[in-house]
N, C-alpha and C positions, 0 to 999 in steps of 0.2 A: 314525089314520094311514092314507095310502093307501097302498095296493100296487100297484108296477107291475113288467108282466114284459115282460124285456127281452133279443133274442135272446142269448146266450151269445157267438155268433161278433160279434154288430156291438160287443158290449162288446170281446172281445178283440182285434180290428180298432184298436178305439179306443185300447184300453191299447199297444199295439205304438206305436200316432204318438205317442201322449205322456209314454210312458215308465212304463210300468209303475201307473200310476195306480191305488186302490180302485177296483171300480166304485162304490161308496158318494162316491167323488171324485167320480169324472167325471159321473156323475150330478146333481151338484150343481151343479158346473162348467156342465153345460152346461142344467139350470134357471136361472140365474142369469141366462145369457147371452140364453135365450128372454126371458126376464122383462122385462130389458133392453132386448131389442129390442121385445117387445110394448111396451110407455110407449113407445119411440120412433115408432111405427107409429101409435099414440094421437095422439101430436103430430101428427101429419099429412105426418111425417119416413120417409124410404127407408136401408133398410142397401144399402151398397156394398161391395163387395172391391176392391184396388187392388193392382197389382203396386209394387217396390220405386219405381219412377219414379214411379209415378201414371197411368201410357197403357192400360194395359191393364185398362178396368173395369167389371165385371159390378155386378149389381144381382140383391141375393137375391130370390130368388120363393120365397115360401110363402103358400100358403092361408090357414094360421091366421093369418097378418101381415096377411096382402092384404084380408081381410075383416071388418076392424079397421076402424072408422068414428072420423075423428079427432073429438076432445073441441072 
């Protein structure tokens, strides 16, 4: 199994927005979510953010994604 170390404060940052969560949760939570978006990135697919309308919309930038060669 791997181990990884993760600051204390950005864990508890995180537990404050989403309520209290394990860090063993949100950990997962937010593997899950990379995981997700890597296949998507695969595809040759872009993540977006969107306000409640839809007008206001960013386009995630990360490295580990963006250097993702689709299949």
């Amino acid at each position: 199994m791997a181990r990884v170390s993760i600051d204390p404060s950005f864990i508890d940052r995180l537990q404050a927005i989403v309520g209290n969560e394990s860090p063993a949760k949100i950990t997962a939570n937010a593997l899950t979510l990379f995981s997700w978006a890597a296949e998507e990135a695969k595809k040759g697919r872009m993540i977006f953010s969107a306000d409640a309308e839809g007008k206001q919309i960013e386009r995630l930038a990360m490295p580990a994604l963006a250097n993702l060669k689709p299949e």
